[in-house]
Biotite code that builds the C-alpha atoms (Angstrom):
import biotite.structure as struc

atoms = struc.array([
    struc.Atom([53.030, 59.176, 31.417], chain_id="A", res_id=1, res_name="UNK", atom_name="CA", element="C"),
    struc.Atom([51.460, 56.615, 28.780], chain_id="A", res_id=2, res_name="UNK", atom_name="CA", element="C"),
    struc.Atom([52.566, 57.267, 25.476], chain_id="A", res_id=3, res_name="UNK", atom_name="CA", element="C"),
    struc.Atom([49.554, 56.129, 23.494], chain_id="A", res_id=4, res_name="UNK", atom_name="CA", element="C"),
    struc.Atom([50.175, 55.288, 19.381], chain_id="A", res_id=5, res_name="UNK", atom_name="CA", element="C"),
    struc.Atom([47.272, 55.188, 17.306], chain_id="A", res_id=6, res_name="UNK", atom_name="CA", element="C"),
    struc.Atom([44.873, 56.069, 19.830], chain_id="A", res_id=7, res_name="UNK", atom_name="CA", element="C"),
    struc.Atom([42.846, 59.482, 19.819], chain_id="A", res_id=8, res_name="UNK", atom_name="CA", element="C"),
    struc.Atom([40.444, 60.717, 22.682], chain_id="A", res_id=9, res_name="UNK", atom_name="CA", element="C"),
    struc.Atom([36.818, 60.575, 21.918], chain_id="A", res_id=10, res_name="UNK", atom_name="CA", element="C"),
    struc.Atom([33.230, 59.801, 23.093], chain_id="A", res_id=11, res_name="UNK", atom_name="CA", element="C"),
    struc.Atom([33.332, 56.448, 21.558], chain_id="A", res_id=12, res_name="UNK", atom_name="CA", element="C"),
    struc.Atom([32.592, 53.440, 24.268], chain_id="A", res_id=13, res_name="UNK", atom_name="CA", element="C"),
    struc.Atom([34.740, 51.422, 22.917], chain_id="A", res_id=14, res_name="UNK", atom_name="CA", element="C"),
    struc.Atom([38.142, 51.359, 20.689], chain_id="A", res_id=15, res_name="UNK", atom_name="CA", element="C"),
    struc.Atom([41.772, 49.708, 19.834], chain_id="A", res_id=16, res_name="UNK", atom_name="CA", element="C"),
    struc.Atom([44.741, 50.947, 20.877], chain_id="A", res_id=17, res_name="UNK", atom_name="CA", element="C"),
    struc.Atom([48.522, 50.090, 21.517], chain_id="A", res_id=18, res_name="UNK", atom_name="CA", element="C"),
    struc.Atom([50.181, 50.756, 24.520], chain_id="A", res_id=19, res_name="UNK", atom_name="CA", element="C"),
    struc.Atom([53.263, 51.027, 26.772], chain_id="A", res_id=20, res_name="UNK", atom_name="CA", element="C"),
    struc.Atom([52.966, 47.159, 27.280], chain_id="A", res_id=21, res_name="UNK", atom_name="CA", element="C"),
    struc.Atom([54.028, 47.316, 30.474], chain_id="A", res_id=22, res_name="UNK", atom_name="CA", element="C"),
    struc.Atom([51.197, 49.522, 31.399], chain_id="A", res_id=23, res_name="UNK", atom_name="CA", element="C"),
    struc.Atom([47.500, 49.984, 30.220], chain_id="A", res_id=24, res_name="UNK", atom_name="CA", element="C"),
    struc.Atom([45.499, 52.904, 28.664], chain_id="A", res_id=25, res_name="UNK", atom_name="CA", element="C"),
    struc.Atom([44.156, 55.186, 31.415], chain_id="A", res_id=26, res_name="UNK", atom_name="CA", element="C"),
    struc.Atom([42.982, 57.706, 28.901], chain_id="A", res_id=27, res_name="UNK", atom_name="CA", element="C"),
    struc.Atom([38.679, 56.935, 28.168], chain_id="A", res_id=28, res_name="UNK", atom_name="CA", element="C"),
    struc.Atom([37.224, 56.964, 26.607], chain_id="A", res_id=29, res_name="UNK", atom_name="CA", element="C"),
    struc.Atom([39.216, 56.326, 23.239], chain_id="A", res_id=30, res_name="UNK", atom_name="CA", element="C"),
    struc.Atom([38.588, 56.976, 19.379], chain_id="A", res_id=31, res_name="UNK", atom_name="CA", element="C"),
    struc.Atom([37.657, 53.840, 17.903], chain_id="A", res_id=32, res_name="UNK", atom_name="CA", element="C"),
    struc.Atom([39.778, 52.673, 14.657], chain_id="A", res_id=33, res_name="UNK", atom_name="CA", element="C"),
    struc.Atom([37.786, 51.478, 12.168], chain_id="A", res_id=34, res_name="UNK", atom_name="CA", element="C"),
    struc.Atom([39.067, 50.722, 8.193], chain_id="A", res_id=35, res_name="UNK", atom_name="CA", element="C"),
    struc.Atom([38.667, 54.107, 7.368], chain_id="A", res_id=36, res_name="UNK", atom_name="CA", element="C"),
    struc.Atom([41.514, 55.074, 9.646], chain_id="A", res_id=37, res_name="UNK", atom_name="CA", element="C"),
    struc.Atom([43.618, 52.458, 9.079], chain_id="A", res_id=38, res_name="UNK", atom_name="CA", element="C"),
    struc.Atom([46.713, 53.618, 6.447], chain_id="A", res_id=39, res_name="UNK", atom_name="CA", element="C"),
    struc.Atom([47.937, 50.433, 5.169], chain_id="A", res_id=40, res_name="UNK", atom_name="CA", element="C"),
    struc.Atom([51.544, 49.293, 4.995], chain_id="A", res_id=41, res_name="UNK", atom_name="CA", element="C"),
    struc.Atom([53.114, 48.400, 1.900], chain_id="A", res_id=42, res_name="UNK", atom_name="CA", element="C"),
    struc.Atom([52.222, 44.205, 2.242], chain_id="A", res_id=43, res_name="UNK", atom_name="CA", element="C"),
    struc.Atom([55.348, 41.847, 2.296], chain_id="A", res_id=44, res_name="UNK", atom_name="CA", element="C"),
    struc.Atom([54.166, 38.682, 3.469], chain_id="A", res_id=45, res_name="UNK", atom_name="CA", element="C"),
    struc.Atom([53.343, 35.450, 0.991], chain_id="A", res_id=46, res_name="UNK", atom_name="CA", element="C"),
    struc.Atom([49.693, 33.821, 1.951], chain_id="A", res_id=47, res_name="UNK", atom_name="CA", element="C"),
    struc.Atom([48.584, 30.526, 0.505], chain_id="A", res_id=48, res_name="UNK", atom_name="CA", element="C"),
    struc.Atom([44.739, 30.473, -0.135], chain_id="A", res_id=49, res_name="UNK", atom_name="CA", element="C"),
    struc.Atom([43.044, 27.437, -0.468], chain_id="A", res_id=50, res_name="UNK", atom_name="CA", element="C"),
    struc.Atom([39.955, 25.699, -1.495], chain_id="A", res_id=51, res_name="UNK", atom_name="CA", element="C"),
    struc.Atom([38.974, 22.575, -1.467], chain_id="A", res_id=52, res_name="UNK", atom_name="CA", element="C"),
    struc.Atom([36.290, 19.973, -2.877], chain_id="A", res_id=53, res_name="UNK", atom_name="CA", element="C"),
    struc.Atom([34.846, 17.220, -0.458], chain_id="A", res_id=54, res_name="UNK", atom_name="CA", element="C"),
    struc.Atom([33.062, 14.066, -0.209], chain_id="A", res_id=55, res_name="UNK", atom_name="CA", element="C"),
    struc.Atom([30.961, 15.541, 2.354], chain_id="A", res_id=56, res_name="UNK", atom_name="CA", element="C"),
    struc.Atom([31.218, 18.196, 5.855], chain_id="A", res_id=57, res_name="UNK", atom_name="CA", element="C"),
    struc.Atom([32.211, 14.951, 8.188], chain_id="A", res_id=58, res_name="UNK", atom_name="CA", element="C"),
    struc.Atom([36.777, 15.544, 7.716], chain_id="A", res_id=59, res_name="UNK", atom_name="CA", element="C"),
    struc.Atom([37.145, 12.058, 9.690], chain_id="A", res_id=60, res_name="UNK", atom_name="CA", element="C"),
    struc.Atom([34.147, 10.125, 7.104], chain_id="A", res_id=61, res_name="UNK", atom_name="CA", element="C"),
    struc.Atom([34.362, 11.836, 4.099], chain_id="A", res_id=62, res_name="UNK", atom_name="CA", element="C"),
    struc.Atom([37.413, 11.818, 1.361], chain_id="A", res_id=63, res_name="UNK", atom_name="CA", element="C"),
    struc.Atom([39.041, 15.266, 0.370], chain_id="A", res_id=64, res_name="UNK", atom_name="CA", element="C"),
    struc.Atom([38.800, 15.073, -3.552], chain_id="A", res_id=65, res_name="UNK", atom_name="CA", element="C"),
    struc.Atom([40.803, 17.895, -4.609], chain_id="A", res_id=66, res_name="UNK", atom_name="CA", element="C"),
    struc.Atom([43.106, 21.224, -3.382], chain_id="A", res_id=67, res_name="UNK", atom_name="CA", element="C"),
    struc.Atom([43.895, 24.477, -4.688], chain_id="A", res_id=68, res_name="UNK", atom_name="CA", element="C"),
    struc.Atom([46.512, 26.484, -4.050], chain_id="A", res_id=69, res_name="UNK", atom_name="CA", element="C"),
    struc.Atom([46.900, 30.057, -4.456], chain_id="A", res_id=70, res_name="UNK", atom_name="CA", element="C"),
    struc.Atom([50.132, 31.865, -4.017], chain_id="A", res_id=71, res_name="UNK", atom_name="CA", element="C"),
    struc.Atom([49.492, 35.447, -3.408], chain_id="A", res_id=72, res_name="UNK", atom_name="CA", element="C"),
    struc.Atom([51.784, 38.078, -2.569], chain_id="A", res_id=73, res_name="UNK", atom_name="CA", element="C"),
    struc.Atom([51.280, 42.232, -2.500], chain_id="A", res_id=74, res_name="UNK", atom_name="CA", element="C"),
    struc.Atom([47.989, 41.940, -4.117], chain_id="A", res_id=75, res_name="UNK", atom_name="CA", element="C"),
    struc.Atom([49.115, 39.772, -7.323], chain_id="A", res_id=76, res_name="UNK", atom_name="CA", element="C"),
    struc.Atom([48.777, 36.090, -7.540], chain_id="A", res_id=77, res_name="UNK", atom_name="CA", element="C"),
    struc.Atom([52.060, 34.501, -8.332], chain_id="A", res_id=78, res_name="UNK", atom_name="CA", element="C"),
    struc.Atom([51.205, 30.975, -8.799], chain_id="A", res_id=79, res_name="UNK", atom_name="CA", element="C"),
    struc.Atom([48.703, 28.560, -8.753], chain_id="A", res_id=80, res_name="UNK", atom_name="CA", element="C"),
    struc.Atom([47.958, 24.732, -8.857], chain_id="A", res_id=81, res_name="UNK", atom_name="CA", element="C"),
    struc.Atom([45.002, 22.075, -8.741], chain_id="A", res_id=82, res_name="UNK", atom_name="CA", element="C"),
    struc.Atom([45.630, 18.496, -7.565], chain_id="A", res_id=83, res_name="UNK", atom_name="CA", element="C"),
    struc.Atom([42.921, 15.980, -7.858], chain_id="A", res_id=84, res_name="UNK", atom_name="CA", element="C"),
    struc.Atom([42.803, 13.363, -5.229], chain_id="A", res_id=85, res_name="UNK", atom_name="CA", element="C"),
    struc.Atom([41.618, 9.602, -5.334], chain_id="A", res_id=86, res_name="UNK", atom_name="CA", element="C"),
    struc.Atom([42.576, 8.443, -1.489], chain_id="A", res_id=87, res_name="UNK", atom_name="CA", element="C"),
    struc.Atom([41.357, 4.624, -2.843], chain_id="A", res_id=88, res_name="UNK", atom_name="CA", element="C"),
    struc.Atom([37.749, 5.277, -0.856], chain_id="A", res_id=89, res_name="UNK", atom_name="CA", element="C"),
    struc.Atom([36.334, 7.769, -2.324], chain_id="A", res_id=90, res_name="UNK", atom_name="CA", element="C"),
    struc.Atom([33.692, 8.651, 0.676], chain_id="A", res_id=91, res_name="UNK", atom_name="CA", element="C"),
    struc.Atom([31.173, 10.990, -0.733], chain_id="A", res_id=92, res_name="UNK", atom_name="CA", element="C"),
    struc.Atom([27.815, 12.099, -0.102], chain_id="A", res_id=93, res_name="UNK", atom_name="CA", element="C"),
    struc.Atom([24.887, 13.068, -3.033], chain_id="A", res_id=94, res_name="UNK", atom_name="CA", element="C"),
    struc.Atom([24.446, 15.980, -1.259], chain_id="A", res_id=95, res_name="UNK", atom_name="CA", element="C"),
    struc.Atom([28.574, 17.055, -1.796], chain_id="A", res_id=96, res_name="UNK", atom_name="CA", element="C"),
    struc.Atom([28.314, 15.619, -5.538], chain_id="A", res_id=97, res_name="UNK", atom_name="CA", element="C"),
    struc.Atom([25.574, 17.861, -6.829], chain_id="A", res_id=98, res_name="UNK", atom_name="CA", element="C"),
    struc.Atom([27.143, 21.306, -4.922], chain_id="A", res_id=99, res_name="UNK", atom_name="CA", element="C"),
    struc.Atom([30.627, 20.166, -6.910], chain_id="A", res_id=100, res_name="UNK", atom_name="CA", element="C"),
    struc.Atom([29.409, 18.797, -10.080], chain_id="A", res_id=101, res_name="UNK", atom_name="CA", element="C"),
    struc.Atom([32.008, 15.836, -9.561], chain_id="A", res_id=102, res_name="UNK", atom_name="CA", element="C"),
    struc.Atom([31.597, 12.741, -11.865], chain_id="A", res_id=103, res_name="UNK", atom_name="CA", element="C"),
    struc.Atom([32.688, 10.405, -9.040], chain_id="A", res_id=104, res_name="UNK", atom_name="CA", element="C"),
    struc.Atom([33.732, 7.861, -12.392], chain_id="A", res_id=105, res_name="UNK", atom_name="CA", element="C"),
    struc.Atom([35.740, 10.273, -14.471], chain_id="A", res_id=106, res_name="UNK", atom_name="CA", element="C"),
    struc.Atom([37.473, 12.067, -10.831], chain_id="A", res_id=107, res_name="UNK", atom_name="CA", element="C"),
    struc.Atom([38.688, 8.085, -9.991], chain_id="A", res_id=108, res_name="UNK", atom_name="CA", element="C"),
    struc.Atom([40.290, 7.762, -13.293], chain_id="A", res_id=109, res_name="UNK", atom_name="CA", element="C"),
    struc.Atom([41.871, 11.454, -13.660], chain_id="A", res_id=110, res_name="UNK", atom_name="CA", element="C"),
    struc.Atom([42.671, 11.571, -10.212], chain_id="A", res_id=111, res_name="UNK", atom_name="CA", element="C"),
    struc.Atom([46.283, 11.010, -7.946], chain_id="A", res_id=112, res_name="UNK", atom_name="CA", element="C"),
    struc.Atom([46.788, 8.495, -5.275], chain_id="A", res_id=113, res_name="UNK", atom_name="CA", element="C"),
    struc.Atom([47.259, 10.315, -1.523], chain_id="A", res_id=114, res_name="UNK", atom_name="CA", element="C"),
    struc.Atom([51.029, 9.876, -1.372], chain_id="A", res_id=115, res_name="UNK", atom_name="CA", element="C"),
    struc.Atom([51.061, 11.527, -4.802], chain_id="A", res_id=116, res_name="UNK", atom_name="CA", element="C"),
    struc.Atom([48.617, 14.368, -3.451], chain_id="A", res_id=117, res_name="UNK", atom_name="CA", element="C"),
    struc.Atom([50.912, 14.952, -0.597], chain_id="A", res_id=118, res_name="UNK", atom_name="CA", element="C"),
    struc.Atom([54.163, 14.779, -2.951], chain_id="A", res_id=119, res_name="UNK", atom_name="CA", element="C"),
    struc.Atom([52.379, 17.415, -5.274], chain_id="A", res_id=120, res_name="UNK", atom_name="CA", element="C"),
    struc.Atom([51.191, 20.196, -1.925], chain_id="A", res_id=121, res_name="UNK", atom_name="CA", element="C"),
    struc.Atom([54.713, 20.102, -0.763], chain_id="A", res_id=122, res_name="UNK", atom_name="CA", element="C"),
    struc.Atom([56.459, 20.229, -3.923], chain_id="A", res_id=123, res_name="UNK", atom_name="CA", element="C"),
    struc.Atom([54.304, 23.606, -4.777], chain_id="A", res_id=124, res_name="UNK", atom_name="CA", element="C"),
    struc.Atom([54.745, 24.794, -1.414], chain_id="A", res_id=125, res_name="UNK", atom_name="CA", element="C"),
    struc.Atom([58.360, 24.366, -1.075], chain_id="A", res_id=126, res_name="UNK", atom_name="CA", element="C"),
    struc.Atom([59.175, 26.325, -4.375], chain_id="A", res_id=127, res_name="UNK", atom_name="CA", element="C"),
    struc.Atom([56.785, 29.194, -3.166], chain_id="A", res_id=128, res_name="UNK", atom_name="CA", element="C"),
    struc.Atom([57.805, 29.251, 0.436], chain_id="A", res_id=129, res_name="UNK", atom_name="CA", element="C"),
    struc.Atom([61.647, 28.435, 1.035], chain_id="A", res_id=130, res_name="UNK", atom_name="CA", element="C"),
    struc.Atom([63.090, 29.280, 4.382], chain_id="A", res_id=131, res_name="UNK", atom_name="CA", element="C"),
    struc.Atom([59.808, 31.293, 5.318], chain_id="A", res_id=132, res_name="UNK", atom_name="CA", element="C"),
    struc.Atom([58.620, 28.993, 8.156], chain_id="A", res_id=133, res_name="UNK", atom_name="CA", element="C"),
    struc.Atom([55.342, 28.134, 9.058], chain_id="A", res_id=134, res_name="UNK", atom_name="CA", element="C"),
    struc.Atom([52.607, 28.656, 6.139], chain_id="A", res_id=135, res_name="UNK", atom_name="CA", element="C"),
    struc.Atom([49.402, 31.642, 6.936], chain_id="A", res_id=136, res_name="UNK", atom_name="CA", element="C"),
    struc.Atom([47.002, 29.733, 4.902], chain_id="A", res_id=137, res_name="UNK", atom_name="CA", element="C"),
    struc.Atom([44.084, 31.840, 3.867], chain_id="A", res_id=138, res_name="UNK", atom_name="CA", element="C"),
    struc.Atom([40.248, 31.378, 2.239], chain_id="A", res_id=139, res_name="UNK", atom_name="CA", element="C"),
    struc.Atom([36.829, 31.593, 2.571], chain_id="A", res_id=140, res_name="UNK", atom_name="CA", element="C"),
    struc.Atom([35.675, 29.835, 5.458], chain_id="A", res_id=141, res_name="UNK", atom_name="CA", element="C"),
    struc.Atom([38.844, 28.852, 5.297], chain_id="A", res_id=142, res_name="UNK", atom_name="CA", element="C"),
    struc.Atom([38.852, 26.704, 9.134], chain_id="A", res_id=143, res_name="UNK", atom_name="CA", element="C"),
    struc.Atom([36.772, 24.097, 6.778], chain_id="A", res_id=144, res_name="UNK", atom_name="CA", element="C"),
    struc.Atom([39.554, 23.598, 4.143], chain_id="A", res_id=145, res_name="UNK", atom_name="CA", element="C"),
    struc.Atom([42.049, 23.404, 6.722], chain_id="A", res_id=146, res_name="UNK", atom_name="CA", element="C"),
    struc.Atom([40.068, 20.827, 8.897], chain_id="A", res_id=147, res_name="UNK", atom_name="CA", element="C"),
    struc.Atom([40.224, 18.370, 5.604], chain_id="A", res_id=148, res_name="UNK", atom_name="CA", element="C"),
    struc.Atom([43.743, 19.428, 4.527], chain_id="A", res_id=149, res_name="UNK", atom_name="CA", element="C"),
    struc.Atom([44.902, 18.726, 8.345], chain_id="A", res_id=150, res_name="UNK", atom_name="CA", element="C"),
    struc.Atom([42.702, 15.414, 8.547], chain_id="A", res_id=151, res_name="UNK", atom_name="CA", element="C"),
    struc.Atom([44.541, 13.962, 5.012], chain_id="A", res_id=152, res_name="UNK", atom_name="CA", element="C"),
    struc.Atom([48.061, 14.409, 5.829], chain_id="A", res_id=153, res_name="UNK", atom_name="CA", element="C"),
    struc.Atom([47.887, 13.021, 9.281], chain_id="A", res_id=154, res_name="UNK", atom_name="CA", element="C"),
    struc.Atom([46.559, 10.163, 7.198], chain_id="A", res_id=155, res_name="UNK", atom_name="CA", element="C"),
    struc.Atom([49.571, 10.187, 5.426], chain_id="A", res_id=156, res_name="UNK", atom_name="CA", element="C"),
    struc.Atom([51.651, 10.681, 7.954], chain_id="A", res_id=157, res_name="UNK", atom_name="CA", element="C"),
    struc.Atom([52.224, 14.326, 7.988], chain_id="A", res_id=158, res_name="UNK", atom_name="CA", element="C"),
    struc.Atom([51.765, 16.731, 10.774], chain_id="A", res_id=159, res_name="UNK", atom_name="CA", element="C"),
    struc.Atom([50.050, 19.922, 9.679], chain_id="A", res_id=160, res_name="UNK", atom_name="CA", element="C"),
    struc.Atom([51.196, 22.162, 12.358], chain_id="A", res_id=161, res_name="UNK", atom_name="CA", element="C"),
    struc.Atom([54.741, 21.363, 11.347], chain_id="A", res_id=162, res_name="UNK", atom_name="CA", element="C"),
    struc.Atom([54.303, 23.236, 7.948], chain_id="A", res_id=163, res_name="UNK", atom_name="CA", element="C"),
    struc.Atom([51.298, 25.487, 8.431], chain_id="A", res_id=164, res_name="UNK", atom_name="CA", element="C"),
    struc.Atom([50.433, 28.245, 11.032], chain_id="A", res_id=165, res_name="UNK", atom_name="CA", element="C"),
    struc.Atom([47.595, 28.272, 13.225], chain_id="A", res_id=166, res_name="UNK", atom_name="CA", element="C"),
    struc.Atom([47.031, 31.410, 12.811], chain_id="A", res_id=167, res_name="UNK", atom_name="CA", element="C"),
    struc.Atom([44.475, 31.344, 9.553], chain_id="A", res_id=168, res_name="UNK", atom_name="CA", element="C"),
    struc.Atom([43.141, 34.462, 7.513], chain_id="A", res_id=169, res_name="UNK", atom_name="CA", element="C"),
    struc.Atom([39.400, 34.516, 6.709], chain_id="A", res_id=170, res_name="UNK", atom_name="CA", element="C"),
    struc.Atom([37.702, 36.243, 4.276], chain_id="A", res_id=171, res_name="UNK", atom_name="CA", element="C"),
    struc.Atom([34.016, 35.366, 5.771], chain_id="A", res_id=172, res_name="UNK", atom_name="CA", element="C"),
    struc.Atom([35.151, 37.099, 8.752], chain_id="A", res_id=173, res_name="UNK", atom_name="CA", element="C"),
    struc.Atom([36.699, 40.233, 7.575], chain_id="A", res_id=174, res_name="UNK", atom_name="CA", element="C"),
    struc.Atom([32.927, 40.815, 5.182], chain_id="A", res_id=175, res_name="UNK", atom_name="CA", element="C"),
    struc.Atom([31.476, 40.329, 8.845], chain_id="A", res_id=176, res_name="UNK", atom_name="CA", element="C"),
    struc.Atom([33.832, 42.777, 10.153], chain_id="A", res_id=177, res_name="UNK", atom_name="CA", element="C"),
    struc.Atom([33.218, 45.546, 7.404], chain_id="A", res_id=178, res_name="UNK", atom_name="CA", element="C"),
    struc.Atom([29.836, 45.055, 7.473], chain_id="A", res_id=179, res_name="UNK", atom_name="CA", element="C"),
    struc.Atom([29.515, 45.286, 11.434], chain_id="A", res_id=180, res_name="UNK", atom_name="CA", element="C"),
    struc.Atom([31.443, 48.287, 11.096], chain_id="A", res_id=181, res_name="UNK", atom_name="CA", element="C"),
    struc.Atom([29.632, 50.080, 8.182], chain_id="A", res_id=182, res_name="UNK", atom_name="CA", element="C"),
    struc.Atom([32.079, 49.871, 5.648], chain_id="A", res_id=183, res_name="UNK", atom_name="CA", element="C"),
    struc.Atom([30.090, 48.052, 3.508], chain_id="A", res_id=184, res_name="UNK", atom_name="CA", element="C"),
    struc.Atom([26.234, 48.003, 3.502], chain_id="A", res_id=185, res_name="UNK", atom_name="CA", element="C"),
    struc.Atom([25.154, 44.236, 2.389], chain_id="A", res_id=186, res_name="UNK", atom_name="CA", element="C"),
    struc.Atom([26.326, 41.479, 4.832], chain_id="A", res_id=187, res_name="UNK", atom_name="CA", element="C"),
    struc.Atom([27.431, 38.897, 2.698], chain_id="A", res_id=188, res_name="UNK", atom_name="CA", element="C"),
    struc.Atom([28.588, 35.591, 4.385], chain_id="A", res_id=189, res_name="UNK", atom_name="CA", element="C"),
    struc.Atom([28.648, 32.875, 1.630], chain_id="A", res_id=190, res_name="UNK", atom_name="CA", element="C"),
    struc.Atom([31.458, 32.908, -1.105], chain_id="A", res_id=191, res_name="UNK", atom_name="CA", element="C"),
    struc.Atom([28.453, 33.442, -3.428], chain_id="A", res_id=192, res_name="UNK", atom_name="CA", element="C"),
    struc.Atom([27.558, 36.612, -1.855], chain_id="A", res_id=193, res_name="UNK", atom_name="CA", element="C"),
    struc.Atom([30.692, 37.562, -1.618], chain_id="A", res_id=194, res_name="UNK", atom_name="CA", element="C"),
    struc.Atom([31.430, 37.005, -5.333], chain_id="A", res_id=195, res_name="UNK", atom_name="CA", element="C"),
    struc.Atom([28.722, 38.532, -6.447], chain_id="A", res_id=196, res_name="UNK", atom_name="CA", element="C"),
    struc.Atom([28.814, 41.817, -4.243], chain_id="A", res_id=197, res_name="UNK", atom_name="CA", element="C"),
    struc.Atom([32.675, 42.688, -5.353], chain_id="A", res_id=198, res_name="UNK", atom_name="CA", element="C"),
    struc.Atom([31.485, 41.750, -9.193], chain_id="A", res_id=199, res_name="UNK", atom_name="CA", element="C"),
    struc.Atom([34.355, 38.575, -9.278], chain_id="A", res_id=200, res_name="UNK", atom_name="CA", element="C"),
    struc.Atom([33.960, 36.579, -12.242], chain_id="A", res_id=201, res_name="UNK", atom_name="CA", element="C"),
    struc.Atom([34.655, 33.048, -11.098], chain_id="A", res_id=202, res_name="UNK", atom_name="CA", element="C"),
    struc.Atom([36.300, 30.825, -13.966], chain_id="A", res_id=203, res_name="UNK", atom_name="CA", element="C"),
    struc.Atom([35.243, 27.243, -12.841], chain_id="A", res_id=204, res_name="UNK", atom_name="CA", element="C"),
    struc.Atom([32.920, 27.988, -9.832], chain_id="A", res_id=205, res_name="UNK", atom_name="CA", element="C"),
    struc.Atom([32.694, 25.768, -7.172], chain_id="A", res_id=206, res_name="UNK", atom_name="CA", element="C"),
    struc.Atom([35.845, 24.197, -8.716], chain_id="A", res_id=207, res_name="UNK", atom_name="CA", element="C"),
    struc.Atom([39.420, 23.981, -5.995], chain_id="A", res_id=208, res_name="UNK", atom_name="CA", element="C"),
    struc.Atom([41.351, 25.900, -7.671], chain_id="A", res_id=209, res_name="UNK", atom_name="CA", element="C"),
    struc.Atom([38.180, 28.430, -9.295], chain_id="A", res_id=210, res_name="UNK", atom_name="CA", element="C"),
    struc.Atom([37.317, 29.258, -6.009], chain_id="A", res_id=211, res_name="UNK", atom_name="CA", element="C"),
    struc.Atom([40.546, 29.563, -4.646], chain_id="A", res_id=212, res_name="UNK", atom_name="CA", element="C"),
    struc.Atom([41.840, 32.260, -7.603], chain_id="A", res_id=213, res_name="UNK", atom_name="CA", element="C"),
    struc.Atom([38.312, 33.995, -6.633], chain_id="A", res_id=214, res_name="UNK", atom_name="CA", element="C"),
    struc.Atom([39.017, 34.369, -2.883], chain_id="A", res_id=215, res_name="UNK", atom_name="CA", element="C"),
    struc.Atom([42.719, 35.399, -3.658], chain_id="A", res_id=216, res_name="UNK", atom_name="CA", element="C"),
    struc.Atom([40.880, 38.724, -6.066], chain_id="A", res_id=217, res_name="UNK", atom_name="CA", element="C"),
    struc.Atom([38.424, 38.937, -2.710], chain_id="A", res_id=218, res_name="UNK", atom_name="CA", element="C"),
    struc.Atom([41.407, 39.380, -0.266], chain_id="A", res_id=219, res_name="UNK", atom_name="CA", element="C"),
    struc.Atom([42.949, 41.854, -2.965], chain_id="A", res_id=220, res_name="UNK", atom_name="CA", element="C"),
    struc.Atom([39.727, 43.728, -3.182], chain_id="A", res_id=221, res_name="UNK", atom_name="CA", element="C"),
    struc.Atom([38.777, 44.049, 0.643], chain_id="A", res_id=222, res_name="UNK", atom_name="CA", element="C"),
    struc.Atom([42.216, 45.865, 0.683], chain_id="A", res_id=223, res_name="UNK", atom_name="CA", element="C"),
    struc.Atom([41.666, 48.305, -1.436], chain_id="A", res_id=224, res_name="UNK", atom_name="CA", element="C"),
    struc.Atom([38.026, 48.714, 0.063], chain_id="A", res_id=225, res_name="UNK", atom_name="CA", element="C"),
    struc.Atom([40.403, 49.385, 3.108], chain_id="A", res_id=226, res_name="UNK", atom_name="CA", element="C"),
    struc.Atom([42.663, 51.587, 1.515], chain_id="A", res_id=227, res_name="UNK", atom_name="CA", element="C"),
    struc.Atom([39.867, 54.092, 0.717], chain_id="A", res_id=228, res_name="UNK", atom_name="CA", element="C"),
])
């Protein structure tokens, strides 16, 4: 016999469930989970959300201009930090300076060289994350900020995959989620629908670190949305 945990019979056609793994669910069709059902765990595990400002969409043309980093851990945000980049090009777009607001001028003179960029991520990163291995990096379309982040060190001769998983959380894709299963009734795709649908206040909008602290209170509050 299959023991079956989690799984309930019921006229749904489809459904998640966890089985013997050496055998697969004969019993359909099967209950489907959805948020409501799901009782969460006390949450353990450190994330790193991030947000970054570009030059442009183009990773391999355009210059990363600034990171932030959010350490957050069991719903509270532990730390955070903002590093402004100058990579000595400065390859930016019109179109990327008036979304940003970024005096190209003023971010040349305020900003760090690369190698001081890179010194800065791992310093934060290593005092957050000792001895946990590979970093879950997590965001708001988050595959975008980690295309840039991955492009810059490998220009500095760092390897992404050595410090960061591949496995990345997305808050775009958990609103598409809820929404697709009912749990909430406005699909909102775009940070600044998402923002604006859980009432977050963003200090410094369309700001690194700004958005980054905003996404962190997202994550916190699509929990609790969960936990309901």
């Amino acid at each position: 016999m299959i023991k079956i945990i989690g799984c309930e019979q019921g006229a749904s056609a489809m459904a998640f469930c966890y089985c013997n793994l050496r055998k697969s669910c004969s019993t359909w069709p099967l209950k489907v989970i959805t948020p409501s059902l799901i009782k969460l765990k006390p949450m353990s595990d450190r994330l790193l959300f991030i947000d970054t400002e570009t030059g442009g969409l183009d990773a391999g043309r355009h210059s990363l201009l600034s990171v932030g980093l959010v350490v957050w851990e069991n719903r509270e945000i532990i730390d955070s930090k903002e590093i402004l980049i100058n990579d000595g090009v400065l390859s930016v777009t019109p179109e990327a300076l008036s979304v940003n607001r970024i005096d190209i001028e003023k971010h040349r003179q305020s900003a760090v060289s690369s190698s001081q960029a890179v010194d800065g991520i791992f310093e934060f990163t290593g005092k957050h994350f000792p001895g946990r291995g590979k970093i879950t990096l997590a965001g708001h379309n988050v595959h975008f900020d980690a295309g840039f982040l991955k492009v810059f060190l490998a220009a500095n001769g760092k390897d992404f995959s050595e410090y960061f998983s591949h496995r990345l959380i997305d808050t775009s894709s958990i609103l598409n989620y809820l929404y697709l299963a009912g749990e909430i009734k406005q699909k909102a795709v775009s940070s600044d629908e998402a923002f604006k649908l859980f009432s977050i206040e963003v200090k410094g909008r369309h700001t690194a670190l700004g958005d980054a602290i905003a996404t962190a209170e997202l994550f916190t509050k699509l929990l609790r949305l969960i936990e309901k």
